[in-house]
N, C-alpha and C positions, 0 to 999 in steps of 0.2 A: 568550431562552434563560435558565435558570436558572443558579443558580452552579454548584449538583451537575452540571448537562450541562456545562455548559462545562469544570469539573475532572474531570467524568469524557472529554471529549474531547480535553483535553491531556493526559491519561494516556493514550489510544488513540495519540493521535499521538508523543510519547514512547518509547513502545513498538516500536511501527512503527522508529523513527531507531534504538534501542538495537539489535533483530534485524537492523538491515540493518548496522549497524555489527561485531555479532557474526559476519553470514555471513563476510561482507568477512575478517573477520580469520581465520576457522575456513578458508575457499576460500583463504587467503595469496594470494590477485589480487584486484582489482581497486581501486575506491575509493569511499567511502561516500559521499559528496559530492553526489552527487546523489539516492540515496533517501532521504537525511537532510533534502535541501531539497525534496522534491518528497512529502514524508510527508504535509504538511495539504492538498495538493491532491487527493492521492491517498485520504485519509481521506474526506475530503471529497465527491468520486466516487463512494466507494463505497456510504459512510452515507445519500446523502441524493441520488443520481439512477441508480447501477448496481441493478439485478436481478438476482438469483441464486439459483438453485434447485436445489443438490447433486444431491437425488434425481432430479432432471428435469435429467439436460443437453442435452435436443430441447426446453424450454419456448420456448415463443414468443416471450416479452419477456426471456429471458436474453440480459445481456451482459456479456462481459470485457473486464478492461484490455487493450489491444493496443502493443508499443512496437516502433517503428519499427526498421531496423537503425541507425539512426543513435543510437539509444538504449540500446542494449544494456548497454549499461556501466548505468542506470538497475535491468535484470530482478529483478535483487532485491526490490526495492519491490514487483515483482507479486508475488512468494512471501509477502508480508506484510499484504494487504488482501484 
């Protein structure tokens, strides 16, 4: 990885933590804690092994994040990747 990709991916993931941190405080529930730690996996994910095709939501090889109920307190994070 070059340096630009790699500063340009810590600015993605930066981003990611600030927006989940901004819902968090704009929704006055819940807590950032976990889309803030779970931002470079979730970057990560999406960058470099999820498909996704807006125009096409019957595409073949599309796929979403999916979070468990046990993880709920996390859904923010999906609104962000």
């Amino acid at each position: 990885m070059t340096e630009t990709a790699g500063a340009l991916d810590s600015l993605a993931i930066d981003t990611i933590r600030t927006l989940s941190i901004d819902a968090v405080q704009k929704a006055n529930s819940g807590h950032p804690g976990a889309p803030m730690g779970m931002a470079p996996m979730a970057y990560t994910l999406w960058t470099r092994f999820l498909r996704h095709a807006p125009s096409e939501p019957t595409w073949p090889n599309a796929t979403a994040p999916a979070l468990g109920r046990h993880a709920q307190h996390a859904a923010v994070l999906a609104a962000y990747i």
